[in-house]
TORKEVO-780762 format. One line per 5 residues: number of its first residue (from 1); their letters; for each residue x negated, y negated, z negated of C-alpha. Coordinates in steps of 0.05 Angstrom, whole numbers, plus 5000, padded with zeros to 4 digits. Layout:
<recs>
NUM> a> X/Y/Z; ...
</recs>
This chain:
<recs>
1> xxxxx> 4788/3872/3642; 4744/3912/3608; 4768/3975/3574; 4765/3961/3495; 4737/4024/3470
6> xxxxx> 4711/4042/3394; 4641/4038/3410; 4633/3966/3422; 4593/3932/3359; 4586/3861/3333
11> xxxxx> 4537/3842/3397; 4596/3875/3442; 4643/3833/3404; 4606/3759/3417; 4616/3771/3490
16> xxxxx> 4686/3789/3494; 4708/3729/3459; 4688/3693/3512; 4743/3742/3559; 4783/3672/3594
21> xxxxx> 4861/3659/3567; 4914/3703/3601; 4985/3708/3609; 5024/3759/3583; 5105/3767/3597
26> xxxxx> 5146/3806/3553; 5212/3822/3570; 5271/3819/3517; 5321/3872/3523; 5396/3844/3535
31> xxxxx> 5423/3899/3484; 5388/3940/3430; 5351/3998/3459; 5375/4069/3454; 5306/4085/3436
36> xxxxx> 5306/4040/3372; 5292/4069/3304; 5315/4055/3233; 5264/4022/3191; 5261/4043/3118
41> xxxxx> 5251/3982/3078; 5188/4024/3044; 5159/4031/3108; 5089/4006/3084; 5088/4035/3013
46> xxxxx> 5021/4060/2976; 4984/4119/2945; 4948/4122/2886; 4894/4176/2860; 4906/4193/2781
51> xxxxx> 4856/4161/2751; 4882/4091/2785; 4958/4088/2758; 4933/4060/2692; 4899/4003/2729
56> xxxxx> 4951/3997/2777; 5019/4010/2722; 4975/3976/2665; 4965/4002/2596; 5026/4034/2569
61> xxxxx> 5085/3981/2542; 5045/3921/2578; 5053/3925/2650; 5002/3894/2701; 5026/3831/2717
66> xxxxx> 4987/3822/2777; 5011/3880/2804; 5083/3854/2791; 5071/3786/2820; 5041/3814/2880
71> xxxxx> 5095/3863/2898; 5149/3813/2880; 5124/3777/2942; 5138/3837/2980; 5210/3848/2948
76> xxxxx> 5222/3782/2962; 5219/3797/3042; 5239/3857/3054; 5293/3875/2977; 5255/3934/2952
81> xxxxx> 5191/3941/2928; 5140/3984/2960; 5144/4070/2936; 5087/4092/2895; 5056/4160/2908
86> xxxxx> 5004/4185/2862; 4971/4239/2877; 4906/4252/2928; 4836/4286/2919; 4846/4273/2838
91> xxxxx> 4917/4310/2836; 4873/4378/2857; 4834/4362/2801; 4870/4347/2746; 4893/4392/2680
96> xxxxx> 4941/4383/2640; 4921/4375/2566; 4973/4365/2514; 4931/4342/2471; 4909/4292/2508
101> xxxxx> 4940/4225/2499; 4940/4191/2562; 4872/4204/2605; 4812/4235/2595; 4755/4227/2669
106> xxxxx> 4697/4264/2657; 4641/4252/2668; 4623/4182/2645; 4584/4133/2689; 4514/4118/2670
111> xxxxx> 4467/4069/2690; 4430/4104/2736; 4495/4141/2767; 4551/4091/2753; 4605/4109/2794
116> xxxxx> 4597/4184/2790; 4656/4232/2827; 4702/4249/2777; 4711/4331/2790; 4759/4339/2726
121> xxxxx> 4825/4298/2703; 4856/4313/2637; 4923/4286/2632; 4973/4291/2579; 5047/4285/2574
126> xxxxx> 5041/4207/2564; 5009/4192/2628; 5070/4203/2678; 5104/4151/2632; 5054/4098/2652
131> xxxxx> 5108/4092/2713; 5154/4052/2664; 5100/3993/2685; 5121/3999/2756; 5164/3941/2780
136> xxxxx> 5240/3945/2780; 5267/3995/2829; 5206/4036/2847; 5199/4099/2878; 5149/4146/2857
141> xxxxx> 5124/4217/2885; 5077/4257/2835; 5029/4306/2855; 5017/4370/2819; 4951/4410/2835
146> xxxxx> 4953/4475/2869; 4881/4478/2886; 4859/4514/2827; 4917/4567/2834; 4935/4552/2757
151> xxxxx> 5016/4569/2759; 5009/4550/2675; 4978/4494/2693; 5024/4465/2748; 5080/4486/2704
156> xxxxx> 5050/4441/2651; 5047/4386/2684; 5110/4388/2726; 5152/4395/2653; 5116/4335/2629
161> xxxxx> 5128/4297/2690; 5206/4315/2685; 5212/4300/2605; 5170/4235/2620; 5233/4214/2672
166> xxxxx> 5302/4251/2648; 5359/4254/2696; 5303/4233/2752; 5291/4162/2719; 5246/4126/2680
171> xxxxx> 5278/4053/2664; 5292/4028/2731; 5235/4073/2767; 5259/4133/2801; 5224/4206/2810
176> xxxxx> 5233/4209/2876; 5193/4280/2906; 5143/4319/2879; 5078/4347/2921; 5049/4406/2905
181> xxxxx> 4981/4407/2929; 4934/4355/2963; 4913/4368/3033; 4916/4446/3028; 4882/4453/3099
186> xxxxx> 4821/4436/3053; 4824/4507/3009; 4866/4557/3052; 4849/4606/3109; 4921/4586/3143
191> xxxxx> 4990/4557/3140; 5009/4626/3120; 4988/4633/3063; 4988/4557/3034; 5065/4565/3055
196> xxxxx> 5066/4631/3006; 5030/4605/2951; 5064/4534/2956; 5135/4574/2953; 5121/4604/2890
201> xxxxx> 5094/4547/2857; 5164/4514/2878; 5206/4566/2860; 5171/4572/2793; 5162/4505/2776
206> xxxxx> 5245/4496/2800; 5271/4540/2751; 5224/4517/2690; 5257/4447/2706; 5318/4464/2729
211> xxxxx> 5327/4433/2790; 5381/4427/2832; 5394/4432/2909; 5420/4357/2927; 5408/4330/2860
216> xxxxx> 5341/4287/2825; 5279/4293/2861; 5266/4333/2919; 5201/4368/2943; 5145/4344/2997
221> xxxxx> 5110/4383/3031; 5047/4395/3083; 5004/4332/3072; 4945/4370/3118; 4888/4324/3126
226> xxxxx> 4880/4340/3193; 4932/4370/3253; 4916/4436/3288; 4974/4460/3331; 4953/4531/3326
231> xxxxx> 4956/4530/3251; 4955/4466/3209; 5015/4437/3236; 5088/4418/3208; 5118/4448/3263
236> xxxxx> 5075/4513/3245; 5097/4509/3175; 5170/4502/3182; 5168/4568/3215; 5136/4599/3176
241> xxxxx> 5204/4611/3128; 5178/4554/3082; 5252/4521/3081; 5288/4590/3069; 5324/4598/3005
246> xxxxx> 5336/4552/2952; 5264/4532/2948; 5277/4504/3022; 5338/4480/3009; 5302/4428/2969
251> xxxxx> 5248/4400/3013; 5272/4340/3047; 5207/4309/3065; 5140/4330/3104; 5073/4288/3100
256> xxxxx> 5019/4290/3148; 4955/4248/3128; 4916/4206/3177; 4857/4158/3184; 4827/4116/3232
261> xxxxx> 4756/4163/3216; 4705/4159/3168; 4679/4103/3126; 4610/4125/3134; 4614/4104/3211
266> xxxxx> 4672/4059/3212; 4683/3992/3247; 4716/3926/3261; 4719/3948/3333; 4751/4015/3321
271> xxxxx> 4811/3976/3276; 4820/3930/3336; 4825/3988/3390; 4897/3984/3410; 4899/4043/3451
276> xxxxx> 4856/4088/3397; 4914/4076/3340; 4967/4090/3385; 4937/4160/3418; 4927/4189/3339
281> xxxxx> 5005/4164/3324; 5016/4198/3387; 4985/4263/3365; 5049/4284/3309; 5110/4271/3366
286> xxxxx> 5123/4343/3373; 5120/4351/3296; 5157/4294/3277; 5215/4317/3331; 5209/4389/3306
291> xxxxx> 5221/4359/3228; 5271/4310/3241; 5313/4367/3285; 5311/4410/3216; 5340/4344/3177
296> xxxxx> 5273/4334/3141; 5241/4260/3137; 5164/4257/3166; 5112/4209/3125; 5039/4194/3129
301> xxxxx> 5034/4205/3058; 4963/4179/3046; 4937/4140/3105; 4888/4079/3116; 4832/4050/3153
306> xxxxx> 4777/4101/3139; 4773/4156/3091; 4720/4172/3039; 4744/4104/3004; 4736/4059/3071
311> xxxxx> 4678/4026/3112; 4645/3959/3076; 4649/3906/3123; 4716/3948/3165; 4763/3966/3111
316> xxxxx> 4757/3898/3072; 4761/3844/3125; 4805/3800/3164; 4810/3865/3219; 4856/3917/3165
321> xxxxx> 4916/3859/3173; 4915/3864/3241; 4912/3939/3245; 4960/3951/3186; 5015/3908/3217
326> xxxxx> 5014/3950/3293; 4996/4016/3255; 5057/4012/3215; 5108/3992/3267; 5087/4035/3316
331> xxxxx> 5085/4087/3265; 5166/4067/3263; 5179/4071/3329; 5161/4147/3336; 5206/4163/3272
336> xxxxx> 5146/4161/3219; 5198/4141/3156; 5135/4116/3110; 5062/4095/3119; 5035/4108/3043
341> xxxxx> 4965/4063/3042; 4916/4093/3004; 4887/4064/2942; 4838/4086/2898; 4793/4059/2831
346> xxxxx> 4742/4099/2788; 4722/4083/2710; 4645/4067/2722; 4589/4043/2681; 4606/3974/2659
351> xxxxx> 4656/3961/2714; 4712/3992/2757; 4682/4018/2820; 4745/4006/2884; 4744/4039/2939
356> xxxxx> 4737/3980/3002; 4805/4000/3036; 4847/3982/2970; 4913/3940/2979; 4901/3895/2918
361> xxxxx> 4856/3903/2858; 4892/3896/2795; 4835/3888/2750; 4783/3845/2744; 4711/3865/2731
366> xxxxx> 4703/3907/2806; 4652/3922/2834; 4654/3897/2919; 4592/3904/2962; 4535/3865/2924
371> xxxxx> 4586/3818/2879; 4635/3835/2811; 4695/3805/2806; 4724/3758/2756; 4787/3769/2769
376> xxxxx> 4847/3810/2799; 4855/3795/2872; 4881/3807/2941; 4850/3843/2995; 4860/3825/3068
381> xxxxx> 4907/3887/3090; 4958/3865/3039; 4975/3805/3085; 4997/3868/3135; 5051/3883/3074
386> xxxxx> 5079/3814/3080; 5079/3818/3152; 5123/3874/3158; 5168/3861/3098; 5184/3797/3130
391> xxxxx> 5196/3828/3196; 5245/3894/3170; 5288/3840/3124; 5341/3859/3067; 5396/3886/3109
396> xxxxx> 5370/3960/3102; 5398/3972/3171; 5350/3944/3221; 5320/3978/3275; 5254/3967/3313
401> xxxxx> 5232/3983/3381; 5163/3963/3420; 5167/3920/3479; 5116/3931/3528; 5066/3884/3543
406> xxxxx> 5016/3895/3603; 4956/3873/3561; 4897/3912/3520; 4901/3865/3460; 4983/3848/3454
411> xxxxx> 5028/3883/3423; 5092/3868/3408; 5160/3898/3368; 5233/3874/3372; 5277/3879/3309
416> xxxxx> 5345/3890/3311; 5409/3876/3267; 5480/3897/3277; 5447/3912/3360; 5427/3832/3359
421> xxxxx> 5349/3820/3360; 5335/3781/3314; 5258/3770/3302; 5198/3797/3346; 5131/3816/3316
426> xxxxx> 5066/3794/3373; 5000/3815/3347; 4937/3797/3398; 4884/3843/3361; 4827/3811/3409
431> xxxxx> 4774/3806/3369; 4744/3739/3341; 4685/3752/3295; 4634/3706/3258; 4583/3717/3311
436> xxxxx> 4628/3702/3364; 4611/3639/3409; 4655/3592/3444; 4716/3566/3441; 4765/3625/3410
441> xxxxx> 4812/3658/3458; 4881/3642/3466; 4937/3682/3504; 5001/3651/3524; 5062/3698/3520
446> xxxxx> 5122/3685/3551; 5187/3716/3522; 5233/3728/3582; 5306/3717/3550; 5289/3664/3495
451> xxxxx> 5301/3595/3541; 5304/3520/3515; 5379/3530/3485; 5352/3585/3447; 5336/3565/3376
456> xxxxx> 5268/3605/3358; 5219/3588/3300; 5161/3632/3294; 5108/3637/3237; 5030/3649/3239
461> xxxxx> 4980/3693/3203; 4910/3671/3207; 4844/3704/3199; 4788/3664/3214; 4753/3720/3232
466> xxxxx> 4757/3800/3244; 4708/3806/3204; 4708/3762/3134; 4754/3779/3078; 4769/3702/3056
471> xxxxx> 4810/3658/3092; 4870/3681/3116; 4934/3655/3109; 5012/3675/3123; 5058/3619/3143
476> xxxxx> 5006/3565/3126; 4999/3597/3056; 4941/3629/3011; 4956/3689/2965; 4872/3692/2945
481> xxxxx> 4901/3668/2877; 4898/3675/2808; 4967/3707/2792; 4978/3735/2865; 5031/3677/2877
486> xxxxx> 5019/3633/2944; 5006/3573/2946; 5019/3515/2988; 5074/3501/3039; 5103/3547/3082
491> xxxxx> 5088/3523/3156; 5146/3551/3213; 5134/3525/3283; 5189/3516/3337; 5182/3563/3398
496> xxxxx> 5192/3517/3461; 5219/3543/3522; 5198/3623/3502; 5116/3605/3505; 5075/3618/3446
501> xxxxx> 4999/3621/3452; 4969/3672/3407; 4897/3664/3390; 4854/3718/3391; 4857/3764/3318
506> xxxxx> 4927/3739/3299; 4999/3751/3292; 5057/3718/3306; 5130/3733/3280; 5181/3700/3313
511> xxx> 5262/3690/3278; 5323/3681/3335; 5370/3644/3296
</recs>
């Protein structure tokens, strides 16, 4: 077979769909295996910059309810609904301003720039209580900006973040961690010194708060953009006395951020590269090892497709639900608690301006490619969030572990309950794109261990292709409606004898009852 590398383009792709149908056997562990990890039912959560909570959260006192009915579908999967982290390139560059009522973006958009980059936020104290908008039981992290080295500043907004959610809660939303600082690799010489300056910035903003080893929200923190063992590293950072003292004491997560590359140059192919997501995952073993031995929890706490808001024609197709879904659980596997999406919208000239990699857009009026928007809608990668939820479950205590399949396009995860496996996730990311020729690709997997008294259903997402954004469904059903709701029937299949055939740019999950 030929080696699936990034490289390959649309005229690469046509060919390889014609690749004949193969067999692939995957062999199901007898008992759970002592290399399985526990999934945290937020495992695919999202980030927000600041100037897209209010679009996201809604105008204050009238939530979005797209936004609600979409994540409801989630909570109704997996029992919680995704955490919310707002914070990104926008948290370095936004001031607090008491006067200012909820949010001020400067500059405007005009008709000749529309969608210019917002360099200055202006928040005031009634912003962080947008998060009373977020659905029941949501987690949020805030950033606070350490960029512009402005203690009085920080200090500002971190008090009106804590009087905006007393005792740690807002209604039934919960302050979960505060970030100081947005991908400090950016804006310091070393790890050195972004480990002093972040320190005092704790320690201050700590006492002006009064926080409490154990108790309300903890801190976060690296979230480097990029990983340099000789200095931008967690494993650098935590010794560099960063967790000494009672500023330490009250870190309990670290965040590394990670994309697939940029969205000037981004593909299809490159989403669909099996081997190319798992060698960056692969990268942070050593760190997330080094954290987890210290008792700290390891996130990608802003991650997605490609950065720089995504690649049209990549980040916004059929491809993202197929990457999301392996990205996330193999993410799991290596001990990676949370993969925070990222998701960003900017106040333009006449309309809202998304960037292409967005979960969902919760307004109408958006500006995608050449066409606007009449309403809020789903993008493709959220069927990646459905995946998943539906594959963790409510228990709260089930584990995941990859089973290895001897093919370049198949991957597949076992999940566990109580040490019984109880549903298997098989995701054949061969390509099958609208220029492809033929008939599409089908490989037939054989589970070894699931046999003809085995009762096995197993459910289907389809993309028609890689590369469209309409079209897909999840169980037989469409969620490119108007209030984010499915609709039609939900289609389950019988597994006979342990043989599924997967085609090409699909996923199946499979339930052992």
């Amino acid at each position: 077979m030929v080696p699936w590398t990034s490289t390959i383009g649309i005229v690469g792709f046509a060919s390889l769909a014609l690749v004949a149908g193969q067999n692939v056997s995957i062999s199901l562990p007898t008992t759970q295996p002592t290399n399985s990890t526990l999934l945290d039912q937020r495992l695919c959560s999202m980030s927000l910059e600041f100037q897209s909570l209010e679009y996201y959260a809604g105008e204050l006192g009238h939530p979005n309810q797209f936004t609600h009915n979409v994540i409801q579908n989630i909570v109704q999967r997996v029992g919680l609904p995704p955490a919310m982290r707002i914070g990104g390139n926008t948290q370095d560059r936004t001031y607090f301003d008491s006067s200012v009522d909820i949010a001020v973006r400067l500059p405007e958009g005009t008709a000749e720039v529309p969608n210019p980059k917002q360099m200055q936020i202006y928040v005031g104290p009634k912003f962080f209580k947008l998060s009373e908008n977020l659905p029941k039981n949501t987690v949020v992290t805030y950033g606070v900006n350490l960029k512009f080295d402005n203690l009085t500043d920080a200090l500002g907004e971190a008090t009106a973040l804590f009087n905006a959610f007393p005792h740690g809660n807002q209604g039934s939303v919960k302050l979960e961690l505060l970030e100081i600082g947005n991908e400090p690799d950016f804006y310091f010489d070393g790890v050195d010194s972004y480990a002093a300056q972040w320190t005092e910035f704790a320690k201050n903003i700590s006492q002006a708060v009064k926080l409490v080893p154990g108790k309300g929200p903890a801190f976060q923190t690296g979230d480097f953009a990029g990983h340099s063992a000789s200095n931008f590293s967690i494993t650098r950072l935590l010794n560099t006395g960063i967790l000494s003292g009672d500023t330490g004491a009250r870190i309990n997560t670290v965040s590394q951020h990670m994309y697939m590359g940029d969205g000037a140059t981004g593909t299809v192919s490159t989403l669909l590269n099996k081997g190319l997501s798992r060698s960056k995952l692969a990268s942070f073993k050593s760190d997330i090892a080094y954290a987890n031995s210290k008792g700290l929890r390891y996130i990608l706490g802003e991650t997605n497709s490609f950065y720089n808001g995504g690649a049209t024609n990549a980040s916004n197709t059929g491809a993202t639900a197929i990457w999301a879904t392996d990205y996330s659980l193999q993410a799991a596997t290596l001990n990676i608690s949370r993969t925070y999406y990222h998701n960003n919208i900017a106040s333009g000239y006449q309309a809202y301006y998304p960037a292409v990699y967005n979960i969902f857009e919760p307004v109408g009026n958006v500006v995608i490619g050449n066409s606007t928007t009449t309403r809020p809608q789903i993008q493709p990668q959220y069927h990646a969030f459905l995946v998943v939820a539906e594959a963790i479950g409510k228990s709260g205590k089930s584990r995941v572990a990859e089973l290895p399949a001897a093919s370049d396009y198949i991957a597949s995860y076992g999940i566990w309950e109580k040490g019984k496996l109880v549903r298997i996730v098989i995701i054949n990311s061969q390509p099958w794109v609208y220029a492809s020729t033929g008939t599409r690709p089908v490989i037939t997997v054989q589970l070894q261990g699931i046999t003809k008294h085995t009762k096995a259903t197993y459910k289907t997402l389809y993309v028609p292709y890689a590369d469209i954004a309409q079209g897909l469904t999840w169980a037989g059903q469409s969620y490119a409606t108007e209030s984010g709701f499915p609709s039609g029937k939900v289609v389950q299949e019988v597994v006979k004898d342990g043989q599924l055939n997967i085609s090409a740019t699909s996923i199946v999950l499979v339930s052992i009852h």
